[in-house]
C-alpha positions in Angstrom: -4.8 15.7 -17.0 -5.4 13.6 -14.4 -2.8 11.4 -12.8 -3.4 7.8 -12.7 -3.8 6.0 -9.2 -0.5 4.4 -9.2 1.1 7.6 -9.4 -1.3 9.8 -6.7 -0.4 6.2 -4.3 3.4 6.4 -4.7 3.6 10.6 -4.3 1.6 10.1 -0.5 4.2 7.6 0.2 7.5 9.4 -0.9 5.7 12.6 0.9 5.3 10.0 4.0 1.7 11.2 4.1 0.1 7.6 5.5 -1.2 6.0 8.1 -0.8 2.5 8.8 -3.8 0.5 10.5 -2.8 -1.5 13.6 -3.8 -4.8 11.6 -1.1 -3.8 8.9 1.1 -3.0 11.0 0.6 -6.7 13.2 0.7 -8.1 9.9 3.8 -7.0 8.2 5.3 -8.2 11.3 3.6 -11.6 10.8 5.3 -11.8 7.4 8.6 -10.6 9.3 8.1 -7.4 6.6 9.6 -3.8 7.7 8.0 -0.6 6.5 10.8 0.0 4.2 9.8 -3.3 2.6 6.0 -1.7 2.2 7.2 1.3 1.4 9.6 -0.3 -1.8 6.3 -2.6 -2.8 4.6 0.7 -3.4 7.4 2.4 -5.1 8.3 -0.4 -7.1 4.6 -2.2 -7.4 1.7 -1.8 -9.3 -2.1 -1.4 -9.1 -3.3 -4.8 -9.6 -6.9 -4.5 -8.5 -9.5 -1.3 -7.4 -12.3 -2.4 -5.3 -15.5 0.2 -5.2 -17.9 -1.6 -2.9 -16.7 -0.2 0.3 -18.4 2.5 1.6 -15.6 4.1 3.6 -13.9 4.7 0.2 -12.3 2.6 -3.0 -9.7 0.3 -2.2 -6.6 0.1 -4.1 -4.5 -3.4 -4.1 -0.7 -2.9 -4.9 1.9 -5.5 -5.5 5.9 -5.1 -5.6 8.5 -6.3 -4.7 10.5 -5.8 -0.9 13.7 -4.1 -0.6 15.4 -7.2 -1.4 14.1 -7.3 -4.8 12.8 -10.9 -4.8 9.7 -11.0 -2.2 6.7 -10.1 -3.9 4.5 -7.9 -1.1 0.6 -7.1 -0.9 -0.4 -3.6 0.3 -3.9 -2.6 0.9 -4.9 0.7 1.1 -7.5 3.9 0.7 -7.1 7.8 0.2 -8.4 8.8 3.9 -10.8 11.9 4.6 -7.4 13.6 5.6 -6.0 13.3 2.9 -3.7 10.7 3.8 -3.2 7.5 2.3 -4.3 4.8 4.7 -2.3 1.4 4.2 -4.8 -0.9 5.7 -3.1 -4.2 5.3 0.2 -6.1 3.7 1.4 -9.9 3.0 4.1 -11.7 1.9 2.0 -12.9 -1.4 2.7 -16.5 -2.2 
């Protein structure tokens, strides 16, 4: 039985198998956002919306909650040729 994409998502991150783009990474620190705040979104979060039309692969758009339990946080990401997940952006959603 397959797993549902929620689930493969949050096993790559517990496993610490991603990548984070450098415009992630410029933007959690935009939105003053630490990777344990991305990593808790995941954990915590759900798939909200899968987008197909991009050729390097389908994109998967997660929203949960930071470590502090109140700010709701946007993570982009893709399952990456090596097998890592690839976060390839997060906001603070408002």
């Amino acid at each position: 039985m397959p797993r549902n994409d929620i689930d493969r998502i949050r096993e790559k991150i517990r496993l610490r198998q991603y990548d984070m783009s450098a415009h992630a990474m410029e933007e959690m620190a935009e939105d003053l956002l630490t990777i344990l705040d991305v990593e808790e979104a995941v954990l915590n979060g759900q798939v909200i919306r899968v987008e197909k039309d991009d050729p390097r692969g389908t994109k998967y758009i997660v929203v949960g909650t930071a470590l502090d339990q109140q700010t709701p946080v946007g993570v982009v990401g893709r399952f990456a040729s090596t097998g890592n997940y690839l976060i390839i952006t997060v906001y603070e959603v408002t």
